[in-house]
C-alpha positions in Angstrom: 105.3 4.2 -19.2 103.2 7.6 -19.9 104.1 9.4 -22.4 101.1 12.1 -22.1 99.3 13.3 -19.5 96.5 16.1 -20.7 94.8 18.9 -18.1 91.7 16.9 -17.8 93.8 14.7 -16.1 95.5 16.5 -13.9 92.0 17.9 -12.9 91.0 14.4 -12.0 94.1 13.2 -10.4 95.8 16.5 -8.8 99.3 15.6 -10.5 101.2 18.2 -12.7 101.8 16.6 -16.1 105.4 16.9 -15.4 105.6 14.4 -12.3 103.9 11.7 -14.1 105.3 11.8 -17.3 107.8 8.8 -18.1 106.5 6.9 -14.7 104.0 3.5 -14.7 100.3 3.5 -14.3 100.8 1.5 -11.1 103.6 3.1 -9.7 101.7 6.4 -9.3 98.1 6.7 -10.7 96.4 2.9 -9.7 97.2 1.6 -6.5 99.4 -2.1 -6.9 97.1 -3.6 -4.0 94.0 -2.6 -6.1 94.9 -2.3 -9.5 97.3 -5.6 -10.1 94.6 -7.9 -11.2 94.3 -4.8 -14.5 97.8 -4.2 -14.4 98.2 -7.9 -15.6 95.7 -7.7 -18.3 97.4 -4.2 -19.7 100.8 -6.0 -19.9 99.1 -8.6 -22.2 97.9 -5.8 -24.2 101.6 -5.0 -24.6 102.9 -8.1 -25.4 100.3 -9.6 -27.4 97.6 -6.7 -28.4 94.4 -9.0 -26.7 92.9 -9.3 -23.7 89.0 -9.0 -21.9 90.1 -4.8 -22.0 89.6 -3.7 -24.9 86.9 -1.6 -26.0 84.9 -2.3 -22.4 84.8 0.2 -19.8 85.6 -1.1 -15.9 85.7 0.3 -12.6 89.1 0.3 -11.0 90.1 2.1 -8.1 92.4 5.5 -8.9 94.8 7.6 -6.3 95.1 11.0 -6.3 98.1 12.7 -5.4 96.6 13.5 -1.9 96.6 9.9 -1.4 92.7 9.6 -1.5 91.3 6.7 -3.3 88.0 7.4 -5.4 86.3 5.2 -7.4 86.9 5.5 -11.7 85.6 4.0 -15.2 88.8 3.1 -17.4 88.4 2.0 -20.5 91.1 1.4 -23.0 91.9 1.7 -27.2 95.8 0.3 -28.6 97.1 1.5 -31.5 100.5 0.8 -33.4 103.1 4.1 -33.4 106.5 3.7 -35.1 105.6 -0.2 -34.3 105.2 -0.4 -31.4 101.6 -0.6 -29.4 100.6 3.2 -27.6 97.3 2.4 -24.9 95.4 5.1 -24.7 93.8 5.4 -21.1 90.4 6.8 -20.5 89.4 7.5 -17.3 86.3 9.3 -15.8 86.1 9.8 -12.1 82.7 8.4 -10.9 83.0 9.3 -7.4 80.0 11.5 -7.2 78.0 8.6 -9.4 78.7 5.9 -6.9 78.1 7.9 -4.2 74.5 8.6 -4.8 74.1 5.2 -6.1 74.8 4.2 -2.2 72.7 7.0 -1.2 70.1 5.8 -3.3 70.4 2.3 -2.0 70.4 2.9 1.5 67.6 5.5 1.0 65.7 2.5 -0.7 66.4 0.0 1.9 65.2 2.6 4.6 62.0 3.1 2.9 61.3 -0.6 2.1 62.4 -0.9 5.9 59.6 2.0 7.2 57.2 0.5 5.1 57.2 -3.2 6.4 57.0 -1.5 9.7 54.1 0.3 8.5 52.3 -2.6 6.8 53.0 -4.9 10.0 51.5 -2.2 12.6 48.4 -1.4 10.4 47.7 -5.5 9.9 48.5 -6.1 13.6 46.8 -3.2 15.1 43.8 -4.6 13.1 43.6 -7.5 14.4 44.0 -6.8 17.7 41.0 -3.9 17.8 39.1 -7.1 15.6 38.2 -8.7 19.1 37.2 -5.4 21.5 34.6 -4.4 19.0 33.9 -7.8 18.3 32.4 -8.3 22.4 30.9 -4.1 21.9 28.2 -5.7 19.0 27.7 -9.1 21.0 27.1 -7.2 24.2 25.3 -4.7 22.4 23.4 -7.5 20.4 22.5 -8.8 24.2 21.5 -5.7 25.6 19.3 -4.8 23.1 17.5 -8.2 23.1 17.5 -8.6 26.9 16.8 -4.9 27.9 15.6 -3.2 25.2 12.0 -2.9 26.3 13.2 -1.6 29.2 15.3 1.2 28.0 13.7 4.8 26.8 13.4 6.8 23.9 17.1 8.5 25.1 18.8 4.6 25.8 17.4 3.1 22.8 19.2 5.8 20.8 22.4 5.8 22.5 22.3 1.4 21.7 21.9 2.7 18.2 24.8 4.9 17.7 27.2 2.6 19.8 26.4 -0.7 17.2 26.6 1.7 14.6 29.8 3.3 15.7 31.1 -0.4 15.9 30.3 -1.0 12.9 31.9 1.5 11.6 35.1 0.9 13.1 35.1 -2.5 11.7 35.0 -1.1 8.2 38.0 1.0 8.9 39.4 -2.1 10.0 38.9 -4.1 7.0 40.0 -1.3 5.0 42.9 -1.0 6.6 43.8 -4.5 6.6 43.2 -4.7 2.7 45.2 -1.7 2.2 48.3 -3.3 4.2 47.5 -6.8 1.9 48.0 -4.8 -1.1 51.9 -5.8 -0.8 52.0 -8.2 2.1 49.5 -10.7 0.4 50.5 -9.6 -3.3 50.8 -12.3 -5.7 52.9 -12.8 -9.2 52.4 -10.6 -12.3 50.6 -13.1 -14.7 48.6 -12.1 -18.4 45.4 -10.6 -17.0 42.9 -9.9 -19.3 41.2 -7.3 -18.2 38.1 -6.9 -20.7 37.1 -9.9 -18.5 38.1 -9.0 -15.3 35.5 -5.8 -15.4 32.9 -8.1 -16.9 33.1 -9.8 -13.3 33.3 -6.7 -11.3 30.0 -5.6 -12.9 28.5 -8.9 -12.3 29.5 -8.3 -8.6 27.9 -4.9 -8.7 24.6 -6.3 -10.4 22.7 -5.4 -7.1 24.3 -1.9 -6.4 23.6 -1.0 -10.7 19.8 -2.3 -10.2 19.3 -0.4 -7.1 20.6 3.1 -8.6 19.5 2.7 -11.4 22.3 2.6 -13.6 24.4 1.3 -16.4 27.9 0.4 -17.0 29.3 0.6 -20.4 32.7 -1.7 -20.9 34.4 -1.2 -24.0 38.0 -2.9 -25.3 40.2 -3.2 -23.0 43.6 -5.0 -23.6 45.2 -8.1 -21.9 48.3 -7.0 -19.5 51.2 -8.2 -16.9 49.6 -8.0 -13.6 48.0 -9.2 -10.1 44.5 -10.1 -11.1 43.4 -10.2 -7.8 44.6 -6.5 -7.7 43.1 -6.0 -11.0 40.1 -6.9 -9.5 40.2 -4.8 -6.9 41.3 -1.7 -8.6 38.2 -1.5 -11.3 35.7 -2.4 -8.3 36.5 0.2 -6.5 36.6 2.7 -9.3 33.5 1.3 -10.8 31.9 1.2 -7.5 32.6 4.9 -6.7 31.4 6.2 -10.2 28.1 4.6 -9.1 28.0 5.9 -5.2 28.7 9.2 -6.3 25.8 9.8 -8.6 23.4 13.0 -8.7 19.8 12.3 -7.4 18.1 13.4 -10.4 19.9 11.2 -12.7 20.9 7.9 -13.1 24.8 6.8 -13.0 26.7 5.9 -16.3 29.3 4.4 -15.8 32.2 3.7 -19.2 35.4 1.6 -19.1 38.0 1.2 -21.5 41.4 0.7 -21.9 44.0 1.7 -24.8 48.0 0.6 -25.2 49.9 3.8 -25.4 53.3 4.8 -26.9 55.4 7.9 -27.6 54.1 7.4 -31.1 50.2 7.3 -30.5 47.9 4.8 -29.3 46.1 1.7 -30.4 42.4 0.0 -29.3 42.9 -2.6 -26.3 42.9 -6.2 -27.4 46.0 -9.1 -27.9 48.9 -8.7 -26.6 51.6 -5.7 -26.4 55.0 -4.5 -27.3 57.4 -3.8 -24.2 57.7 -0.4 -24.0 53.5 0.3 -24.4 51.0 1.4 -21.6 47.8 0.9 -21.0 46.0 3.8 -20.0 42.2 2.8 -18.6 39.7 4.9 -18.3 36.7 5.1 -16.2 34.0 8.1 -16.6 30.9 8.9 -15.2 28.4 11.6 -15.2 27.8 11.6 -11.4 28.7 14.5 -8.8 31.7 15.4 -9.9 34.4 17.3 -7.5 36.6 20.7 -7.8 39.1 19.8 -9.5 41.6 21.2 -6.0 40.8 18.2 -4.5 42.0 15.7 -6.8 45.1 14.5 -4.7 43.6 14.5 -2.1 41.0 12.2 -2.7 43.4 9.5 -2.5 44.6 9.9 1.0 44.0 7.2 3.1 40.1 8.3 5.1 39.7 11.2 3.0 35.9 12.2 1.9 34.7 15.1 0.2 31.0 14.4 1.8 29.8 13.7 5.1 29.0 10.2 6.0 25.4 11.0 5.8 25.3 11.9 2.0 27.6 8.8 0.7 28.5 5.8 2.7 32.3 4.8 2.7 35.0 4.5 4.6 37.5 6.8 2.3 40.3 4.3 1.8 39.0 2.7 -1.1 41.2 5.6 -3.9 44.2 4.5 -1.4 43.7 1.0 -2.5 43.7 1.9 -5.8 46.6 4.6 -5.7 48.8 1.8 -3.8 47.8 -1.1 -6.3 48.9 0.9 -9.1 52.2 1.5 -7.4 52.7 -1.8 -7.1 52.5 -2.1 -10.8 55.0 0.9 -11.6 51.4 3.1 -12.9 49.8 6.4 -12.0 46.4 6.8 -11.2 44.8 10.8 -12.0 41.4 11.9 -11.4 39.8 14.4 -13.1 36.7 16.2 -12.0 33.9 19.5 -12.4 31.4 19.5 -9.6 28.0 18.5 -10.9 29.8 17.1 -14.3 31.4 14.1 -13.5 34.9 12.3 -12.8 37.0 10.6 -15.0 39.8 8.3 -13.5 42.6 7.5 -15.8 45.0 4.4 -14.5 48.0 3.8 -16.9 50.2 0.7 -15.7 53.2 -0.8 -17.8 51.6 -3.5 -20.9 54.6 -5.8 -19.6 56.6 -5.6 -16.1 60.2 -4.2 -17.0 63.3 -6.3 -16.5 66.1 -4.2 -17.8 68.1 -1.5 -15.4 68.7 2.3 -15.7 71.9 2.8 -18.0 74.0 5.8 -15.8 74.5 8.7 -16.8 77.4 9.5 -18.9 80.0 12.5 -18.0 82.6 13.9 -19.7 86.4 11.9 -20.0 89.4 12.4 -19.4 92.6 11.1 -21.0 
């Protein structure tokens, strides 16, 4: 039976200490119908001092003396008084805990719910505009072969911007498609080494370096848990821009490198890492630059800080990037002075985590 009852308690359950002293757990604190399954365990405390109990903390279900049920963490301690065993109940109500774990849930489940939707409409929408603009070039392609020397100054011109408007489009398109693929064609987290992924991005870019002008310095940079496709895709696109974005009178530079990162400091890329380290990469060039007001937004999806006629692009390459880091449980920044350059700092987790959040702890009653 209970032989104390303190005011925490009474706080938590809404009985005066009086009514519940010399009564059973069960009989007015734990519902029978909930609680039987611990009620059984606490009388082997009592007749043998062991049991699965001890020293753990569970979730039971508690009655107040309104007759609500709420949710509560018990955990449990015997001793020996006058020789015979005392349990000592702990029990924190969790109600408010579980109840934004649900919201949390179903808040999580919503999201991953809008963003299939999402994903699906941008990759079928694609698709389906694929074919319409497909027949504009062809007819425009005929046109222009069949009827071109018949068409003046004025039509030839109009031809002109309507392929190139089509063209265009289909950019957007593809962009779109491979920001939608970014989690609906994902693939596993695997050891990517990513000193030599950016040696093959800048082998891919050999033509676009010659043609600036330019130089891309790679440093160390360390191996990791990731997509490599995504990998891939991520230094591209950063690489790529640092060389777009370059001033006329000088020619891009472009340096890579990548550190792991703890609380404690950080360490030069290169074998493998501990499971709480991040590695931060780092791309800087001397290009353009941008004020440094527009450094979120530069990662919207279509955004551009320059007219299609300075730079080409189709302004969803940072989205890529800002989504593939996501993915990975990173941040992306960007940091930028007009005229002096942009530096792009990506830090993504050295290994993907498995464990779970521990909850929060609150104060107990007894």
């Amino acid at each position: 039976m209970v032989t104390e009852f303190n005011r925490a308690a009474e706080q938590v359950f809404g009985h005066a200490r009086a009514k519940v002293l010399g009564t059973e757990p069960s009989e007015i604190l734990f519902p029978p119908s909930k609680s039987e399954g611990h009620h059984n365990r606490i009388e082997r405390y009592l007749a043998a001092g062991e049991g699965s109990l001890l020293g753990k903390r569970v979730e039971v279900t508690a009655v107040r003396a309104n007759g609500e049920t709420f949710p509560a963490e018990l955990a449990m301690t015997i001793s020996q008084e006058q020789g015979a065993p005392v349990l000592t109940f702990f029990v924190r109500d969790i109600s408010q805990r579980k109840q934004a774990e649900e919201e949390q849930a179903r808040y999580a489940a919503e999201l991953e719910r809008s963003n299939r939707e999402l994903e699906q409409f941008a990759y079928v929408a694609s698709h389906d505009l694929q074919e319409p603009l497909r027949k504009i070039r062809t007819f425009g392609d005929r046109l222009e072969m069949r009827c071109g020397q018949a068409l003046d100054d004025m039509g030839r011109e109009c031809l002109s911007h309507m392929q190139a408007a089509a063209e265009r489009m289909q950019s957007l398109i593809a962009g779109l498609l491979t920001l939608s693929r970014v989690t609906t064609k994902a693939q596993d987290f695997v050891p990517v080494d990513l000193a030599r992924v950016a040696a093959e991005v800048v082998t891919d870019l050999e033509v676009q370096i010659e043609h600036v002008q330019g130089r891309v310095d790679v440093g160390r940079l360390p191996t990791i848990q990731a997509d490599a496709f995504q990998m891939r895709q991520l230094l591209q696109n950063l690489i790529g821009n640092a060389l777009k974005f370059h001033r006329p009178d000088e020619p891009p530079v472009v340096k890579v490198e990548g550190r792991f990162v703890k609380d404690r400091g950080e360490r030069a890329g290169g074998g493998g890492a501990d499971e709480d380290e991040q590695c931060r990469i780092v791309v800087e060039d001397n290009g353009i630059g941008f004020e440094q007001k527009y450094a979120e937004r530069i990662f919207g999806v279509f955004q551009r800080l320059h007219g299609r006629g300075s730079y080409e692009g189709t302004g969803i390459g940072l989205a890529i990037c800002r989504k593939i880091v996501g993915r990975h449980g990173g941040t992306i920044t960007a940091q930028g002075r007009p005229g002096q350059g942009a530096t792009f700092v990506v830090t993504l987790p050295a290994s993907q985590p498995t464990g779970e959040p521990q909850p929060c702890q609150k104060n107990e009653s007894r």
